[in-house]
Structures are given as structure tokens and as C-alpha cells.
C-alpha positions in Angstrom: 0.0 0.0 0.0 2.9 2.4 0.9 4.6 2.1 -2.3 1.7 2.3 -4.2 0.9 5.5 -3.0 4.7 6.4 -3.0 4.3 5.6 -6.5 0.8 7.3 -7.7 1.8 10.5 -6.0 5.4 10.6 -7.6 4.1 10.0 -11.1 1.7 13.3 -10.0 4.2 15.1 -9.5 6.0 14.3 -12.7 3.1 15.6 -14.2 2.8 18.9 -12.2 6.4 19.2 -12.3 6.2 19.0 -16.4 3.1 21.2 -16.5 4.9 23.6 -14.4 7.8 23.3 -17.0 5.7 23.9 -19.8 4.0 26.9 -18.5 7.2 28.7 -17.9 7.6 28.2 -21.0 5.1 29.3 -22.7 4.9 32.4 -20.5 8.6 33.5 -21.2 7.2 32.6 -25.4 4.5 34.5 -24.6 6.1 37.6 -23.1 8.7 37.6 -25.8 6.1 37.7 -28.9 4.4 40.0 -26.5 7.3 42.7 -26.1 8.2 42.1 -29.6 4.8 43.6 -31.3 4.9 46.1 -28.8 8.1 47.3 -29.9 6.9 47.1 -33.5 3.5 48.9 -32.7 5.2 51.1 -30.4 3.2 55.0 -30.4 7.0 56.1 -31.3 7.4 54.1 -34.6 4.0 55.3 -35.9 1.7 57.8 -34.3 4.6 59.8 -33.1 7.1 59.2 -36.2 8.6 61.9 -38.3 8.8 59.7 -41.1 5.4 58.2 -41.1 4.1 61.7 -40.9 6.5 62.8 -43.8 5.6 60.1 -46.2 1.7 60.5 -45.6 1.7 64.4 -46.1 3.4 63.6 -48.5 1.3 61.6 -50.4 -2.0 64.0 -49.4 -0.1 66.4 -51.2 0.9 64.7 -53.8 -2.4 63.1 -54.6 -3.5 67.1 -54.8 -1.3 67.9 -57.1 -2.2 64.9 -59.1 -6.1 66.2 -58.9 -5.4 70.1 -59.5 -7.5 71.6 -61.9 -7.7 75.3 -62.3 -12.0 75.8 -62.2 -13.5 79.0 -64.2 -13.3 81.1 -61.2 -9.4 80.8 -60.6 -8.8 81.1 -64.1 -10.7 84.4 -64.1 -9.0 85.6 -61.2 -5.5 84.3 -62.7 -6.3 86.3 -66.4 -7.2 89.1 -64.1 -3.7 88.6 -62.2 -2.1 88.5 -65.3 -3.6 91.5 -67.0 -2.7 93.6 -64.2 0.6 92.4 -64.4 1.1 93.0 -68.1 -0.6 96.7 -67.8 1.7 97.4 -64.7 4.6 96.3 -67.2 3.6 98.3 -70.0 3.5 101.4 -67.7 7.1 100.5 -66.8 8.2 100.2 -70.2 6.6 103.4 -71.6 8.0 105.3 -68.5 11.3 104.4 -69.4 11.3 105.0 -72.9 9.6 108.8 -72.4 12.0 109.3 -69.9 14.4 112.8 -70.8 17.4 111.1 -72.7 21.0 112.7 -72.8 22.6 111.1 -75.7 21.2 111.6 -79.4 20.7 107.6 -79.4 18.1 108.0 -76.6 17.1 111.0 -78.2 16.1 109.2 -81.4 14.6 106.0 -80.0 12.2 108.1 -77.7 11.3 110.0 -80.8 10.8 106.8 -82.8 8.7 105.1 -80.0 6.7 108.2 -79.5 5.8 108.2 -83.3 5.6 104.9 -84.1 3.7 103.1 -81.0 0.6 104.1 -79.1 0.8 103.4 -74.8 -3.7 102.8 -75.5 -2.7 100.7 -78.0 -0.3 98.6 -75.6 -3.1 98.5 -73.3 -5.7 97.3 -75.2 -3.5 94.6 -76.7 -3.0 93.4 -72.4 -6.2 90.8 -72.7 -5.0 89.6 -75.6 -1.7 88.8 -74.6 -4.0 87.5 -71.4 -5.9 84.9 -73.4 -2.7 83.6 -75.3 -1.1 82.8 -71.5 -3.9 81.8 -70.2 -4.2 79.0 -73.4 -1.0 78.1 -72.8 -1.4 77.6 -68.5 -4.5 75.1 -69.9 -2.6 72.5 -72.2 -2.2 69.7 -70.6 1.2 69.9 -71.1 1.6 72.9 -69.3 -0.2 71.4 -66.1 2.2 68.4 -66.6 5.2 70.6 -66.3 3.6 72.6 -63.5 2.8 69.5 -61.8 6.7 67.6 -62.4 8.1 70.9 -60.8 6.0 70.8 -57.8 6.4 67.2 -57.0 9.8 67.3 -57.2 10.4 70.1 -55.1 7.7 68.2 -52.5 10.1 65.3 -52.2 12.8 67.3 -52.2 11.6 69.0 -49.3 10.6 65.5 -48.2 14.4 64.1 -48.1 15.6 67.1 -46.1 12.8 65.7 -43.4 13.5 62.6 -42.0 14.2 60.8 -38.4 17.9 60.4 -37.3 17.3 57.5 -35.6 14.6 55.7 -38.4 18.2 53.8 -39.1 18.5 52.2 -35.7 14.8 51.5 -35.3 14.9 49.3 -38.9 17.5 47.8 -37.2 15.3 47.1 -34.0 12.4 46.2 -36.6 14.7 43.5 -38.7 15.6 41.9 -35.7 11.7 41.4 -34.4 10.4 39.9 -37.6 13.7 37.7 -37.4 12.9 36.2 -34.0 9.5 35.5 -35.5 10.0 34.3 -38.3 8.4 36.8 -40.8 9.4 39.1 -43.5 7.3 42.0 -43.3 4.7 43.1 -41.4 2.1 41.5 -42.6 3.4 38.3 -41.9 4.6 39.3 -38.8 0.8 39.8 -38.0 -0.3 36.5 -38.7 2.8 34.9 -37.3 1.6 36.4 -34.1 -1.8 36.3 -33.4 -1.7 32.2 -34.1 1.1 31.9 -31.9 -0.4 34.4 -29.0 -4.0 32.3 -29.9 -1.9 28.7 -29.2 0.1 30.2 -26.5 -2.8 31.5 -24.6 -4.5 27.7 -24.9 -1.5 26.1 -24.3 -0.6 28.2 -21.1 -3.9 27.3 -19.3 -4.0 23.7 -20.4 -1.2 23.3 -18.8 -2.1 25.4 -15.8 -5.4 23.3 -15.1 -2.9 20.4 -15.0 -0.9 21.5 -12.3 -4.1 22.6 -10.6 -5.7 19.2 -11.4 -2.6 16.9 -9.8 -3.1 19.4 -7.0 -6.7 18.2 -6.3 -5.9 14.8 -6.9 -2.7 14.4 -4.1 -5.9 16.3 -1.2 -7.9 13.7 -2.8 -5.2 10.8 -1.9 -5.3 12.7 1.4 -9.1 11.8 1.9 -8.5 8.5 1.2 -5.5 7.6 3.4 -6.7 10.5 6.3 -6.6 7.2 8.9 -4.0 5.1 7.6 -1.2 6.8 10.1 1.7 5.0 8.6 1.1 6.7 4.9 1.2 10.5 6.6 4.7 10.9 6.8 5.7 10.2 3.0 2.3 11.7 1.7 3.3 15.3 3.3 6.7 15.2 1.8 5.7 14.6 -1.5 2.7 17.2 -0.9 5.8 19.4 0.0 7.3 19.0 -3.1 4.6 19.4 -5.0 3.9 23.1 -3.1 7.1 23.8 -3.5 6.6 23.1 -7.9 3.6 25.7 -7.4 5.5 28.3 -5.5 8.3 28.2 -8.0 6.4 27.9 -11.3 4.1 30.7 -9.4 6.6 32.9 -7.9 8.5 33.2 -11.8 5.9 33.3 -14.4 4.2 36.1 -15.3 1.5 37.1 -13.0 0.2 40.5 -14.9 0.4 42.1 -18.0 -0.4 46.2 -18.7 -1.0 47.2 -22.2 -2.4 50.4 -23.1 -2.3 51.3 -26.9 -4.8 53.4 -29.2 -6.7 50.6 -31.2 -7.4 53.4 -33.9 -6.9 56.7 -34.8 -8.6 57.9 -38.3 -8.4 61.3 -40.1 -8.6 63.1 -43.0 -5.6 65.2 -43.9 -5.8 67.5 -47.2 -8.4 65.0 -48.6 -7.0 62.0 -48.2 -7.9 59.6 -45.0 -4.8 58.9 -42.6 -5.6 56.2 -40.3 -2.9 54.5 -37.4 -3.4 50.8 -36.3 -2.5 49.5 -32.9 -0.2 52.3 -31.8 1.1 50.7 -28.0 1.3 53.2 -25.6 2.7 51.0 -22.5 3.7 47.6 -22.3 4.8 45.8 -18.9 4.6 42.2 -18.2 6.5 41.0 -14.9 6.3 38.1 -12.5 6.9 38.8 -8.8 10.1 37.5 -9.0 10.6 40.0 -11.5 9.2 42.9 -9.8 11.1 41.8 -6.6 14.5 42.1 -8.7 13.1 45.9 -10.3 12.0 46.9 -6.9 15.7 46.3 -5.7 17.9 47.3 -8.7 16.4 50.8 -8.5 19.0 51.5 -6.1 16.4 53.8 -4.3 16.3 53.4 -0.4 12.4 53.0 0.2 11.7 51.1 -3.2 15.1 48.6 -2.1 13.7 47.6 1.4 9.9 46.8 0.0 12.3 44.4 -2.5 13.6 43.4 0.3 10.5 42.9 2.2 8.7 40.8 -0.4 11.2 39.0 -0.8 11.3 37.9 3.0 7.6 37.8 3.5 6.3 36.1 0.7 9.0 34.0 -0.9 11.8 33.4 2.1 9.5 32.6 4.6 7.1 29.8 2.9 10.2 28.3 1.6 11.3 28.0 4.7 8.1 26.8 6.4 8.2 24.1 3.9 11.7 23.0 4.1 11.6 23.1 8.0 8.1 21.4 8.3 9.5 18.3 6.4 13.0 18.2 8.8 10.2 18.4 11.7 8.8 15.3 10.0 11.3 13.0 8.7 14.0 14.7 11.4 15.7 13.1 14.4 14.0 13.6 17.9 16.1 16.6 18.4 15.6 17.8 15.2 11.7 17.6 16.2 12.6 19.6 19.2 14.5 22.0 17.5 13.2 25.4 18.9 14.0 27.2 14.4 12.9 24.3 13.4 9.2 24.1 14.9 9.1 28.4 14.9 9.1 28.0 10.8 6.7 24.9 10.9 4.1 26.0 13.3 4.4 29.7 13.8 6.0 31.6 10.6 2.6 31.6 8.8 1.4 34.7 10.6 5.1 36.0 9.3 4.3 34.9 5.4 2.7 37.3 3.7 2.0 35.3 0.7 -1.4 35.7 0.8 -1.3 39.4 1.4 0.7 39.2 -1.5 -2.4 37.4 -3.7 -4.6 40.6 -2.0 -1.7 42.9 -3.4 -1.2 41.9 -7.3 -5.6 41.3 -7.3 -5.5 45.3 -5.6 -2.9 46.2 -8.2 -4.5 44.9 -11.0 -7.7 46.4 -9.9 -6.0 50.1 -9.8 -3.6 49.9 -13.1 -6.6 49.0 -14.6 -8.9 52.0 -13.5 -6.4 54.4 -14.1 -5.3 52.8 -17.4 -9.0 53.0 -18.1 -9.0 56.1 -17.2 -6.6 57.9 -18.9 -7.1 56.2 -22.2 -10.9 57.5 -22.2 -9.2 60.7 -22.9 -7.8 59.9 -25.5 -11.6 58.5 -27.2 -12.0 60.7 -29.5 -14.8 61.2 -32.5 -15.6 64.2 -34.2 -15.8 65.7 -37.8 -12.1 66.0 -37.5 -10.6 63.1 -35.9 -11.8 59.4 -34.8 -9.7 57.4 -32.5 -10.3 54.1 -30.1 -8.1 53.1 -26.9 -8.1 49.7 -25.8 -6.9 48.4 -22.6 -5.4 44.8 -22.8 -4.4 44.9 -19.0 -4.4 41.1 -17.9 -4.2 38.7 -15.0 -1.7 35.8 -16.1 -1.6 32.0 -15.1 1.2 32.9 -12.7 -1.3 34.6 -10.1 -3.1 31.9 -10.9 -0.9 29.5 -10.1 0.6 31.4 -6.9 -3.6 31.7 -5.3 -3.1 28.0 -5.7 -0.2 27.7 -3.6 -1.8 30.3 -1.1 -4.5 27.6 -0.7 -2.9 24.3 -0.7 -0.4 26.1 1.9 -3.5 26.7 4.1 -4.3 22.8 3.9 -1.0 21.4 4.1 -1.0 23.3 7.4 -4.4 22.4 8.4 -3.0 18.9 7.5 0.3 19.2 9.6 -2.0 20.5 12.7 -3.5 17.1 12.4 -1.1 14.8 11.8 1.4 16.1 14.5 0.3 14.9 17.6 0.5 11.1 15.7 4.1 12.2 15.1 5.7 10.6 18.2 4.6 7.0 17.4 6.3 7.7 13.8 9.2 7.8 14.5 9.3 3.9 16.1 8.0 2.8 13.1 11.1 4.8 11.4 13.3 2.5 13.6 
């Protein structure tokens, strides 16, 4: 019967163990597609991007000058431009021609012009002239030339307008759709979203099994609650199998925040401009993770509460569990041992593991409000300018995990309380 059960519950914990493997990970997979399309959609590559801004005004400009056509009125205000600019010059002209000359040459070509050309005449030739420009501003031609010269000067202007850093950020890009095995981004999309979508299953699957051997070792529990001589080796495998929770718990990711603008659509000079997934802040950490931020700061206050978690919620039921199998499996003084039965019996008012569970619920609770609401600000839709904020902010499998070995810490202790006083007569049937 004992190796039986020796048995059963060691091929459970195989399979929590390789659950607790596999949602690792998928979590690190996970956080690594996750960081990578944030850096690709980040708000600085697109929304806020000189060059994306340059090449769409750009092309709203140049699709204008594609689509110019003068209409009747601003050709009759251009004639009328150009008529007052041909009188203005004919008044120049004849000014400086009847102007008093000193040699006999000016002499004789103001006598010439004055006998041989009429100014009235000059003026009413002006429309004329008008007309014949105005033919030739119409040809198509014309408007070809007009329209060569103005788009090359718009991308000339264009190339004196660019991003310093757009060279490092292709760079950054490249590398991305490297790691994920697409080209462009495009494929990088659809690369993605399957793998997130498979991930995602994949992750909780896994989870549930963990979970699932969990219930299943309590359930063993039931079963052998009388048979005194199964407790010992039952609570140090249910030990070990806390201890797979706490660490698959303590370093997978426990909370994701992702803010980003969903969509943002305008018009700009006629044309519609419209931004995809822009990611204003991306964050996904595990408590282990957190703990290490919290403590590489360098700042005094954020340092100690490092510090302090670290203790209080990872130290200390380590420690508990460590010292309440020495208590069991232990010599008579070990048994005794003043540390020894402090961690086993009393530290749990020390742990703050499930204060912790309060803490990342609390914390996920507030970044999401205020995510929330600051990115309702930012909903915007008007004749002008449409845009949609989306808040992705997530609990992940490792808080899952980690309420899980909150609970089955709370049995096992329940457990221990009851077992203990049968401890004595254990340890004869050790000898």
C-alpha cells in the first residue's frame, strides 16, 4: 500500500512538475512575442514618427497635385492677375522709354517710339496677350510641367525631413520579424496572433494540470486520512509538490499592462490617414521579476519593500516548507529543535503570501482603473478626428498559479496540525 501511494503521488508530480515546465515556457514565449509587437507597434514608430508623418503628407499632397485643376473662377482671377501684371509692365516700359534722354541715341529711340507706337494701343492689346497665356497655362502639357516641378520640389523637401534615428529603429524592426519568423509586417501579424492564440490555450491547459494533480494528491489525502503510517511520505511529496507551485508561481508572469490606441482615423488634405495598434505602454512582470526591479532601483524606500517581499512572501514559505519536512522526517532533536518548529508551526502569521495574492488582485484592480482612465481621454470622435483606446491589461496563469499555492499552503497546514500529535509514534515505526 505504501509504495503504491509512494508511487501514484510521484508520477503526480511528474506531471505537475512537467506542466509547471511547460507553463514557464510558454509564459517566457509568450512575453517575448508580447514585447516584440509592442516594440513594433510602439506609439513612437508610428503615431509619433517623423517619417510616417512625412511620407503620408506627402502623399495627401501629392495626390493634390495629381487632382489640380484650375476651375472658371481661378482662371478668371489668374487672367485678371495676369492682366494687371502685363498693364503694370507696359507702364514701366513706356515710363522708361519717355523718360528725358541725354545722348542723341536716346534721343532718337524716344522720338521713334513716340511716333511709331501708341501706350492705349499697348493697353488694349494686355487681354490679348492674357488669353494667349492663359491658353497656354491650360494645355495639358503645361499642367504636366507645372505639376513635375511641384512634386519634385515636394520630395525634395521630403528628403531634407527625416528621423535620425529611423536607421536604428529598422534595425530594432529586422531583428523582431527575425525572432518570428516573418518578412514584413504583414506576416509578422499573422505569425503572431496564431502563436499568442496557441500560447494562450497552451498556457492554461497546462495550468489546469498542475491545478488538477493538486486536487488529486488532497484527494489521496481523503482516502489515506486514517492510515497513520502513509502520513509521513504523503506530506513530503505534498511538499514538493507546493514547493513546484510556488516556483512555477513565484516566476511566471502574474500581470500584463498594455495600453495602446486601437485606432486613430483622419482626413488630412483629402485624403484619409488612419494608425493601427499604436502601443502606448507595455509591462509584463512576474513577482520575482518585480522583486528584482524593486531592488535594482537602487532607491532606499523602493530597495527595502524588495527586500520585504522578498522575506515575506517568498523566504519565509520556503522556509516553512523546508523546516516542516525536517520536523517530520528529522531526528528527535531535530523535532525539538526550537527554528525548526518556529518556521513549521508559527511563521505563517510572518508569510505574507497571501497578502501578497490581495496585493497583485489590488494592483491589478487600480492599473486598470487608471489605465482605463486615462485612455478615455484619448476616445475621441468628431468631424475631425476618430480614435479608439483599448486596454489589454491582464491577469496571467502565474497569479493563478501562486492563489493556488496560497490555498494548498493553508491545507498542508491544516493537514500538519493534524497529523502532528500522531508524530511521536512515527518515529518507532522509522526504527
Amino acid at each position: 500500500m505504501h509504495i503504491l501511494m509512494v508511487g501514484g503521488v510521484l508520477l503526480i508530480l511528474f506531471g505537475i512538475g512537467y506542466c509547471g515546465y511547460e507553463v514557464h515556457r510558454l509564459s517566457e514565449r509568450q512575453e517575448r512575442i508580447k514585447s516584440g509587437y509592442a516594440l513594433i507597434h510602439n506609439v513612437s514608430f508610428g503615431l509619433l514618427s517623423v517619417d510616417e508623418w512625412r511620407d503620408d503628407i506627402i502623399s495627401a499632397v501629392s495626390t493634390q497635385i495629381d487632382q489640380f485643376r484650375l476651375t472658371s473662377e481661378q482662371r478668371a482671377a489668374l487672367k485678371k492677375e495676369i492682366e494687371q501684371i502685363l498693364h503694370a509692365l507696359v507702364d514701366k516700359a513706356v515710363s522708361s522709354l519717355e523718360k528725358p534722354k541725354k545722348t542723341i541715341g536716346g534721343k532718337i529711340e524716344k522720338l521713334a517710339f513716340n511716333s511709331l507706337v501708341s501706350k492705349k494701343e499697348l493697353q488694349d492689346q494686355v487681354p490679348g496677350f492674357s488669353d494667349k497665356i492663359m491658353s497656354e497655362i491650360n494645355k495639358s502639357s503645361s499642367m504636366n510641367r507645372l505639376k513635375d516641378l511641384a512634386t519634385s520640389e515636394l520630395n525634395q523637401l521630403g528628403k531634407q525631413t527625416y528621423d535620425s534615428s529611423k536607421a536604428a529603429e529598422n534595425a530594432i524592426i529586422d531583428s523582431v520579424y527575425k525572432k518570428n519568423n516573418a518578412t514584413d509586417q504583414q506576416s509578422f501579424e499573422k505569425q503572431t496572433a496564431r502563436s499568442l492564440d496557441e500560447i494562450r490555450t497552451q498556457t492554461y491547459y497546462y495550468a489546469s494540470g498542475m491545478l488538477g494533480g493538486i486536487i488529486l494528491i488532497l484527494l489521496i489525502w481523503w482516502l489515506v486520512r486514517k492510515k497513520q503510517e502513509l502520513h509521513v511520505s504523503l506530506y513530503l511529496l505534498s511538499i514538493l509538490s507546493a514547493l513546484l507551485l510556488l516556483v512555477v508561481g513565484l516566476t511566471t508572469t502574474m500581470i500584463q499592462i498594455d495600453a495602446r490606441i486601437s485606432s486613430m482615423d483622419f482626413h488630412l488634405l483629402g485624403q484619409s490617414i488612419s494608425f493601427k495598434n499604436q502601443v502606448l505602454f507595455f509591462q509584463s512582470k512576474s513577482i520575482v521579476d518585480v522583486v528584482a526591479l524593486l531592488i535594482k532601483t537602487g532607491k532606499i524606500d523602493s530597495t527595502i519593500v524588495g527586500f520585504m517581499i522578498l522575506a515575506f512572501s517568498i523566504l519565509f514559505p520556503v522556509t516553512k516548507l523546508l523546516s516542516t519536512g525536517l520536523f517530520l522526517i528529522g531526528s528527535e532533536k531535530w523535532s525539538k529543535n526550537k527554528v525548526i518548529r518556529y518556521f513549521a508551526f508559527e511563521s505563517g502569521k510572518w508569510s505574507m503570501a497571501d497578502v501578497m495574492v490581495v496585493a497583485i488582485l489590488m494592483t491589478y484592480i487600480g492599473f486598470n482603473g487608471i489605465v482605463n482612465s486615462s485612455l478615455s481621454d484619448l476616445n475621441l470622435q468628431n468631424g475631425t478626428i476618430t480614435s479608439i483606446t483599448t486596454n489589454n491589461t491582464s491577469i496571467q496563469p502565474g497569479y493563478i498559479i501562486f492563489i493556488g499555492f496560497v490555498v494548498y499552503g493553508f491545507i498542508l497546514s491544516f493537514i500538519l496540525h493534524r497529523v502532528t500529535p500522531k508524530k511521536l509514534p512515527i518515529h518507532s515505526i522509522k526504527q
